[in-house]
DSSP file (Angstrom, degrees, kcal/mol; ACC not computed):
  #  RESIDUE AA STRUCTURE BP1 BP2  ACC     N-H-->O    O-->H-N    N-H-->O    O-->H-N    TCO  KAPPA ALPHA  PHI   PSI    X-CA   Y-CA   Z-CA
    1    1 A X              0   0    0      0, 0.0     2,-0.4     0, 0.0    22,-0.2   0.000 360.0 360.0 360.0 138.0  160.4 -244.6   66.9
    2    2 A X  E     +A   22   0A   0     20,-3.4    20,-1.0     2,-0.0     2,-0.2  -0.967 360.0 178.5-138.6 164.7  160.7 -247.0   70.3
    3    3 A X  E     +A   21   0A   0     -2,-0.4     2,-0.3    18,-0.3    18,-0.3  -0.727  31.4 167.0-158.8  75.7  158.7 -249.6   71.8
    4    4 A X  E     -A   20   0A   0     16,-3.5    16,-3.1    -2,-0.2     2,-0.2  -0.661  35.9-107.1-120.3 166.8  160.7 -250.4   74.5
    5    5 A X  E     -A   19   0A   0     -2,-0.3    14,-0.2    14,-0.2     2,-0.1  -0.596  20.7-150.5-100.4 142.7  160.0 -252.6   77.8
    6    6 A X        -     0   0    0     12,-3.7    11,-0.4    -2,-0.2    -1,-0.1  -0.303  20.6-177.3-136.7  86.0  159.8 -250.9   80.7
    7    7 A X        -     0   0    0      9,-0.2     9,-0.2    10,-0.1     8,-0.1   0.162  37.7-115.4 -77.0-179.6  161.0 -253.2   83.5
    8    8 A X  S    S+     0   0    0      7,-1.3     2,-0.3     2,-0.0     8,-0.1   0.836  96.8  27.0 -89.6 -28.1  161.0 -252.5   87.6
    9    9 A X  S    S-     0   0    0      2,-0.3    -2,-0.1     6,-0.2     5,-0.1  -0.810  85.3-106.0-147.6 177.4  165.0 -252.6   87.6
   10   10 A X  S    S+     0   0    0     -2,-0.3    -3,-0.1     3,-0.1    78,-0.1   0.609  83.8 111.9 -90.3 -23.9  168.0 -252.0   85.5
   11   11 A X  S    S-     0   0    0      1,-0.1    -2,-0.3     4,-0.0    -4,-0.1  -0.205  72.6-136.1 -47.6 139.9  168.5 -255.8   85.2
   12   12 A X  S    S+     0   0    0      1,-0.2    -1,-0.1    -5,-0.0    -2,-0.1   0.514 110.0  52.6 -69.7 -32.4  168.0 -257.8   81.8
   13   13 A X  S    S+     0   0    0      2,-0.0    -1,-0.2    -6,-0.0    -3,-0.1   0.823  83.7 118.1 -90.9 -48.4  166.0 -260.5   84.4
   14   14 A X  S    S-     0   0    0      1,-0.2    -7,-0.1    -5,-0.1     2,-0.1   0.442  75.2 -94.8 -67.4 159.1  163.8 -258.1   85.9
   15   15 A X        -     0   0    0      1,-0.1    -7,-1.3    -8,-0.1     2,-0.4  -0.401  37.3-125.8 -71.5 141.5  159.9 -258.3   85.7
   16   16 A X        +     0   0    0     -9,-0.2    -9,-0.2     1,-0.1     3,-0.1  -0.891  29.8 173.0 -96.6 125.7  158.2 -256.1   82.7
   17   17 A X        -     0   0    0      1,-0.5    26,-6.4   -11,-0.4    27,-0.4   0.480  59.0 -57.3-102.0  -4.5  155.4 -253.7   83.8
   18   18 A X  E     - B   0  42A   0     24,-0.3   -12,-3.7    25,-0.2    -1,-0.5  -0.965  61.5 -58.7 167.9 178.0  154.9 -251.9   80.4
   19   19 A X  E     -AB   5  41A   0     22,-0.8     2,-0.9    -2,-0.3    22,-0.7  -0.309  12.3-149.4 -57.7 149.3  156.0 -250.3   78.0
   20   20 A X  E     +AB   4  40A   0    -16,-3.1   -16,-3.5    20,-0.3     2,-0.2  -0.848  37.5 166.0-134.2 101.8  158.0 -246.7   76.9
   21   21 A X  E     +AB   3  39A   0     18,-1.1    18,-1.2    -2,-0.9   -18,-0.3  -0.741  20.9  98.1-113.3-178.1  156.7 -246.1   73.4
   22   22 A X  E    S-A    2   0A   0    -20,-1.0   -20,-3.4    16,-0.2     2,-0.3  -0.797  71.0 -82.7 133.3-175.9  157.3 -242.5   71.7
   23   23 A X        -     0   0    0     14,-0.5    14,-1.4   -22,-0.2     2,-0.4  -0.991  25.4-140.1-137.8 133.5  160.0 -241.1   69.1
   24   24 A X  E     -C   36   0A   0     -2,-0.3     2,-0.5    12,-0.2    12,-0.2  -0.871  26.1-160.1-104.1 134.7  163.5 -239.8   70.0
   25   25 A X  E     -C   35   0A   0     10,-2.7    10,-3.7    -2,-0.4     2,-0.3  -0.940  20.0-117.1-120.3 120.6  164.2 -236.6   67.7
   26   26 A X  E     +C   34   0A   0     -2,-0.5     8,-0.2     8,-0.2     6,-0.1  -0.684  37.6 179.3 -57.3 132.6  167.7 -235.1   67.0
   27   27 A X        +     0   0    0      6,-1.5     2,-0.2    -2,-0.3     7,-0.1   0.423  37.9  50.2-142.6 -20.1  167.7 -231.9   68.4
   28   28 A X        -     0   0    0      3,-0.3     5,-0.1     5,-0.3    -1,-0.1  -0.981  50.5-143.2-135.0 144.7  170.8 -229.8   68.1
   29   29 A X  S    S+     0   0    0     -2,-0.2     3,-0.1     1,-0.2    -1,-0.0   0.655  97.9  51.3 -64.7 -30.5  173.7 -228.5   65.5
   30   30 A X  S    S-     0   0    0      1,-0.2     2,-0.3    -3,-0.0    -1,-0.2   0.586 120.3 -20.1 -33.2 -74.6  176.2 -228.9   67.9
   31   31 A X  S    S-     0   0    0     -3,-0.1     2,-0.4     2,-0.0    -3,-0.3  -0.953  92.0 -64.1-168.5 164.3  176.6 -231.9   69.7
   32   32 A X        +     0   0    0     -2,-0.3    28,-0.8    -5,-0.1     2,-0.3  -0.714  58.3 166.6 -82.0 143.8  173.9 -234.7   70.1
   33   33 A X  E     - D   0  59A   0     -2,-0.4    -6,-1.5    26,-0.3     2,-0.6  -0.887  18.5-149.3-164.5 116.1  171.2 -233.4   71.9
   34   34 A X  E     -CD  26  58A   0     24,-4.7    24,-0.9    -2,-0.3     2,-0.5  -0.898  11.8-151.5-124.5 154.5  167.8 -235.4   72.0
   35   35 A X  E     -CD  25  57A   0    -10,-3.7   -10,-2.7    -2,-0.6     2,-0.4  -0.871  13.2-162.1-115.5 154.2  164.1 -234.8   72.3
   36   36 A X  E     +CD  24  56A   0     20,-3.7    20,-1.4    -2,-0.5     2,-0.5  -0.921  19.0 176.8-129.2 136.0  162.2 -237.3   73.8
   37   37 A X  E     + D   0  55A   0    -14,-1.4   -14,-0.5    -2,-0.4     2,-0.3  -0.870  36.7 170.6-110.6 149.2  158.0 -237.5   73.2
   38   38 A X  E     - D   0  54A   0     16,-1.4    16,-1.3    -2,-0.5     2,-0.3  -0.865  27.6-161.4-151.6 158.1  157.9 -240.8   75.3
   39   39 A X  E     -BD  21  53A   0    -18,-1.2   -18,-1.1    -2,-0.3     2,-0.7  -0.929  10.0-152.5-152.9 118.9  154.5 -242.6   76.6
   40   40 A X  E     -BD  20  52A   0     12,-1.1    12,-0.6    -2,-0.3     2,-0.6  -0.694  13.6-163.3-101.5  84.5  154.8 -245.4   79.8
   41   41 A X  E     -BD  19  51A   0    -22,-0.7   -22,-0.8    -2,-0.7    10,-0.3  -0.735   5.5-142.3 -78.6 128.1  152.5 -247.4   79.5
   42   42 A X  E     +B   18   0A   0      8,-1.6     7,-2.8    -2,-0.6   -24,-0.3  -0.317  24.5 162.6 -45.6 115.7  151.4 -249.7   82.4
   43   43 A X        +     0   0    0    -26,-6.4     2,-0.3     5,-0.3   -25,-0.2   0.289  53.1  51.4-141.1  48.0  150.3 -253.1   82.3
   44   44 A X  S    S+     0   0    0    -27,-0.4     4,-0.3     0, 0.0     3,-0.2  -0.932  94.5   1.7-141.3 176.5  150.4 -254.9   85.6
   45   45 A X  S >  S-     0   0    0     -2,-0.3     3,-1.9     2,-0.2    -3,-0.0   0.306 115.0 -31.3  40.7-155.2  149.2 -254.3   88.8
   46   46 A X  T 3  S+     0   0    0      1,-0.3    29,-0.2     3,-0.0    -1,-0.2   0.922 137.7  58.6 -68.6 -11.9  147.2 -251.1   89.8
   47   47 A X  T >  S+     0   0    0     -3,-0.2     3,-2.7    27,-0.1    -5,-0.3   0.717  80.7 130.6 -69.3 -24.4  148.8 -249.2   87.4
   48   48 A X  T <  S+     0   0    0     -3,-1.9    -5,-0.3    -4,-0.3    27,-0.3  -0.021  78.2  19.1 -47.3 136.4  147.6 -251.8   84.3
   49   49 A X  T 3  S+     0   0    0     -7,-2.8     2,-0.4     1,-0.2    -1,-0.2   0.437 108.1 101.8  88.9   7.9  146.1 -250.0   81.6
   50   50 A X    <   -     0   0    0     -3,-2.7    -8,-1.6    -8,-0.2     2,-0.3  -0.928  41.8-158.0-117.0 169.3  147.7 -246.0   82.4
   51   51 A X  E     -D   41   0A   0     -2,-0.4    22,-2.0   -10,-0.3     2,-0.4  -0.955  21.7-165.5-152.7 174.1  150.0 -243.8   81.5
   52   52 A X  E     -DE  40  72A   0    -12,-0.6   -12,-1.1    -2,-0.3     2,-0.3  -0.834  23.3-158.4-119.7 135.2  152.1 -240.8   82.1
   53   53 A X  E     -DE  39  71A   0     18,-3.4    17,-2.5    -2,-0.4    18,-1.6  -0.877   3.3-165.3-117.2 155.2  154.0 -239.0   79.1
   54   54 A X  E     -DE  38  69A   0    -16,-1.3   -16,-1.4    -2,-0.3     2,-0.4  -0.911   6.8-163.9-129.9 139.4  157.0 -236.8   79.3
   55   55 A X  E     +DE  37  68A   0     13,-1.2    13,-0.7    -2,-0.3     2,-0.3  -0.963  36.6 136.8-104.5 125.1  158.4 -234.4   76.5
   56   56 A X  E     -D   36   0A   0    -20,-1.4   -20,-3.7    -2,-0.4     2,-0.2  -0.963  51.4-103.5-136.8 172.8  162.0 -233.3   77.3
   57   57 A X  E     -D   35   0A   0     -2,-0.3     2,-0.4     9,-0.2     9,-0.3  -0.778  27.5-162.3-108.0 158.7  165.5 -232.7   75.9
   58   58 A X  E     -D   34   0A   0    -24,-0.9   -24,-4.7    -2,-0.2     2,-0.5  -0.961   6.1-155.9-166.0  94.2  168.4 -235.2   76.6
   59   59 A X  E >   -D   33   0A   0     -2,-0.4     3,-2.6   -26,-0.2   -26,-0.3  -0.726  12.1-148.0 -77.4 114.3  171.9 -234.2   76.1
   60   60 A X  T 3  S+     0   0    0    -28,-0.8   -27,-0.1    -2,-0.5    -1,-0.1   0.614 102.9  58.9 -57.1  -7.7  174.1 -237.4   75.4
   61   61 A X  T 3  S+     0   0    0    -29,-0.2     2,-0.4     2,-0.0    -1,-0.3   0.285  93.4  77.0-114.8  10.8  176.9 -235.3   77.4
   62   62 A X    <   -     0   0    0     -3,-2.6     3,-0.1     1,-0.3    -1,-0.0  -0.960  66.8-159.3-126.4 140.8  174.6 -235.1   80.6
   63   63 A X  S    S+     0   0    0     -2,-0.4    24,-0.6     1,-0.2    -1,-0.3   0.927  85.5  21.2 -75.1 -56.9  174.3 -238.8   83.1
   64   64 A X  E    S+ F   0  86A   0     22,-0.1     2,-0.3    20,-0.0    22,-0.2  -0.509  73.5 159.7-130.5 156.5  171.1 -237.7   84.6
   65   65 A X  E     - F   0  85A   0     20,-3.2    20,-2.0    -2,-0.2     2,-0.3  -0.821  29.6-121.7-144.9-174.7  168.4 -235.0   83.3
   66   66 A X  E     - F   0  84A   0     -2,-0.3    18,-0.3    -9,-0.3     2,-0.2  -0.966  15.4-166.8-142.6 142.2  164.5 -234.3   84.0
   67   67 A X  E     - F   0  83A   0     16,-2.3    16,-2.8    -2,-0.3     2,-0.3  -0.931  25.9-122.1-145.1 136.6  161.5 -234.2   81.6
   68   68 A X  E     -EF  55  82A   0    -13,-0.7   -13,-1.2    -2,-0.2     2,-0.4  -0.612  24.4-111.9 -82.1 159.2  158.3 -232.8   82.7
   69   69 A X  E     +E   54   0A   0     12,-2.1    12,-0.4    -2,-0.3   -15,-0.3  -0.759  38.4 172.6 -57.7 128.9  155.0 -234.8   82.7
   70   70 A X  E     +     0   0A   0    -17,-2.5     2,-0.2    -2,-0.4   -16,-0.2   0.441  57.3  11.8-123.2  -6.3  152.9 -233.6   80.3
   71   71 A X  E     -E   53   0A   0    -18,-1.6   -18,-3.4     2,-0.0    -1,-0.3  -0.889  63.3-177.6-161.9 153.9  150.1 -235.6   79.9
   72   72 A X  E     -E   52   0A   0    -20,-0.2     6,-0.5    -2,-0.2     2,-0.3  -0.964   7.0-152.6-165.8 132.7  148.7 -238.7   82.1
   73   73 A X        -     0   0    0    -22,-2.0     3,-0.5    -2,-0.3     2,-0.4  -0.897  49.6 -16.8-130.9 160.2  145.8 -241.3   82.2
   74   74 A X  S >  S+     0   0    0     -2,-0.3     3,-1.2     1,-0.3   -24,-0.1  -0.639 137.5  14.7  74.2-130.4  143.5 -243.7   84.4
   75   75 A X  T 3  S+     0   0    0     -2,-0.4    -1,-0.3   -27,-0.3   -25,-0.1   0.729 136.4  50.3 -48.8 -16.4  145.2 -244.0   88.0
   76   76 A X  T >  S+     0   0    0     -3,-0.5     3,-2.8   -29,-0.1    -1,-0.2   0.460  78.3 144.0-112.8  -4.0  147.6 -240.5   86.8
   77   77 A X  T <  S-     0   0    0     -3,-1.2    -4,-0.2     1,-0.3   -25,-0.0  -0.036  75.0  -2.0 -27.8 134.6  144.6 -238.5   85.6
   78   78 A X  T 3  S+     0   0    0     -6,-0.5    -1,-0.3     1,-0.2     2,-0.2   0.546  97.4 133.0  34.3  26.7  145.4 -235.2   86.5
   79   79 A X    <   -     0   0    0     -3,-2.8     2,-0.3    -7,-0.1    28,-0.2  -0.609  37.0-149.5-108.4 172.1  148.7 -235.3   88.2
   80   80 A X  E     + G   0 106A   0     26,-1.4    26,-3.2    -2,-0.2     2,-0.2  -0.725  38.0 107.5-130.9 164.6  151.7 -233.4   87.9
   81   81 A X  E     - G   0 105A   0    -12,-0.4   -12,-2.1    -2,-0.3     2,-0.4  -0.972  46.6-121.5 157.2-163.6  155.3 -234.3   88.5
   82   82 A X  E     -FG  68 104A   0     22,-1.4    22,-2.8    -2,-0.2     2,-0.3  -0.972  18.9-112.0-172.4 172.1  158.2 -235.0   86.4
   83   83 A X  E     -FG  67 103A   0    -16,-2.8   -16,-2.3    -2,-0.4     2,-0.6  -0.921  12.3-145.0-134.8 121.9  160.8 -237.8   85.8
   84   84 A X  E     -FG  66 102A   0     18,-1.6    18,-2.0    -2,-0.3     2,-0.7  -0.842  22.8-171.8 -80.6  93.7  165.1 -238.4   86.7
   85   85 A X  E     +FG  65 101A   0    -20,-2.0   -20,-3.2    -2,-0.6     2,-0.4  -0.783  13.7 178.9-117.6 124.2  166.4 -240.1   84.2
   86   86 A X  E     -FG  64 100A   0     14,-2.6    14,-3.7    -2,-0.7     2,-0.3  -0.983  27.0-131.0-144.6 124.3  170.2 -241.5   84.4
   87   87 A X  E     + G   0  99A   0    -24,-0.6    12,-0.2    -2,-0.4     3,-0.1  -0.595  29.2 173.5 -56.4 127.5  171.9 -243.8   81.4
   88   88 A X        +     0   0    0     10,-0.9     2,-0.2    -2,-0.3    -1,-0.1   0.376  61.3  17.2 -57.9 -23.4  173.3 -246.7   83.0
   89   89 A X        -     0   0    0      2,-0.0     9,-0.8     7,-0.0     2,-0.4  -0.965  59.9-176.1-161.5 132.9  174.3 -248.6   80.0
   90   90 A X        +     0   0    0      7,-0.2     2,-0.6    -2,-0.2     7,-0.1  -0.766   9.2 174.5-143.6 110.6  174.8 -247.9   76.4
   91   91 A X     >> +     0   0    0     -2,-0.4     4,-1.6     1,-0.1     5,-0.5  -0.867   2.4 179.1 -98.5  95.5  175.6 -250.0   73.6
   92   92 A X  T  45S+     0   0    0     -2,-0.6    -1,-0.1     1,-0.3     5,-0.0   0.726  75.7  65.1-102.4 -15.3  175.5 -248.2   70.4
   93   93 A X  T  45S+     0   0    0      1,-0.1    -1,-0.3     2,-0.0    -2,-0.1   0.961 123.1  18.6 -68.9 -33.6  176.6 -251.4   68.1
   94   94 A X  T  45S-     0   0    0      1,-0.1    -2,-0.2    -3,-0.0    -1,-0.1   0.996 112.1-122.0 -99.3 -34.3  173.5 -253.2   69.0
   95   95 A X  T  <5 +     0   0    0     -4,-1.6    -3,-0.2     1,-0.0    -1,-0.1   0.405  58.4 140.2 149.4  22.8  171.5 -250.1   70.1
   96   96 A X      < +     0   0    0     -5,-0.5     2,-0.1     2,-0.0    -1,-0.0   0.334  20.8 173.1 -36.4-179.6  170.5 -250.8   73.6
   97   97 A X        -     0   0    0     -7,-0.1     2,-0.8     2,-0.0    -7,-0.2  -0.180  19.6-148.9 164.3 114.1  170.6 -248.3   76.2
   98   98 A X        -     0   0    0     -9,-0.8   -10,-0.9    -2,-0.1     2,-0.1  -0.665  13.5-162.7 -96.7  85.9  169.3 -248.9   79.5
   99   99 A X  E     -G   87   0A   0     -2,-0.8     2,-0.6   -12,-0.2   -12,-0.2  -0.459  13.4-149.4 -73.5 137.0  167.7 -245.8   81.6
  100  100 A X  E     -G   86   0A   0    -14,-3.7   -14,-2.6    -2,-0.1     2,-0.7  -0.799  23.7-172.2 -80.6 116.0  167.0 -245.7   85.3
  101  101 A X  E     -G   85   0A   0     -2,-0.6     2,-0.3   -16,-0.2   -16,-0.3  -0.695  18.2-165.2-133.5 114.5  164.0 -243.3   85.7
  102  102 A X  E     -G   84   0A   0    -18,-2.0   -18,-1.6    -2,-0.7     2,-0.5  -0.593  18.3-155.8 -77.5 123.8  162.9 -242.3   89.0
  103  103 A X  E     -G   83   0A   0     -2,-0.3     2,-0.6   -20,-0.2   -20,-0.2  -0.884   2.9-160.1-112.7 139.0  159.0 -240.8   88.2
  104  104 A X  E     +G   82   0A   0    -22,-2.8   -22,-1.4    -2,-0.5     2,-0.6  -0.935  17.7 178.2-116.1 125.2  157.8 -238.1   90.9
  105  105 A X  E     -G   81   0A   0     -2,-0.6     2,-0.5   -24,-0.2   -24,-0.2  -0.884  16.7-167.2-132.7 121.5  153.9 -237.8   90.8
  106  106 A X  E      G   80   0A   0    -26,-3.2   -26,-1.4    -2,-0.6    -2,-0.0  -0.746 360.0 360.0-113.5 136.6  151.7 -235.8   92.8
  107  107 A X              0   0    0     -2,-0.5    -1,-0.2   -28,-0.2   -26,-0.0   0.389 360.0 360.0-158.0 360.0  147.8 -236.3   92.7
């Protein structure tokens, strides 16, 4: 399960506009491999009070991957797009991880 903040830049300082809630699943026999049900939600500016959710897989052995959108609400109502997502930082003792995720959305 996560509940994570989901600020404008990769910085520790940076302003919070929501949240990234959802559950990361182990996914392969192999090698780690996750799947990610993930939720943004927004809560500043015009964006306050939507969001857009992604289901995709997320190979620990890949920097940057893409998850489609799969569901979206308020200002994302009916749009399509999908999301770039590249690890920048990963701490596994305390369990941090900080992702850059570029979202493309057409409506």
């Amino acid at each position: 399960m996560a509940d994570d903040s989901l600020i404008e830049t990769t910085s520790h300082q940076s302003k919070r506009v929501g949240c990234a809630q959802g559950l990361y699943e182990s996914a392969c026999q192999h090698q780690l491999a996750i799947i990610m049900s993930m939720s943004f939600v927004f809560i500043d500016g015009l964006n306050n009070g939507s969001c857009i959710s992604l289901l995709g897989n997320n190979r620990s052995t890949v920097r940057v991957y893409k998850m489609p959108i799969i569901c979206d609400t308020r200002v994302f109502l009916l749009t399509s797009g999908y999301i770039i997502a590249q690890r920048h930082r990963a701490d596994f003792k305390s369990g941090d991880d900080i992702v850059g995720c570029n979202v493309i959305v057409v409506y």
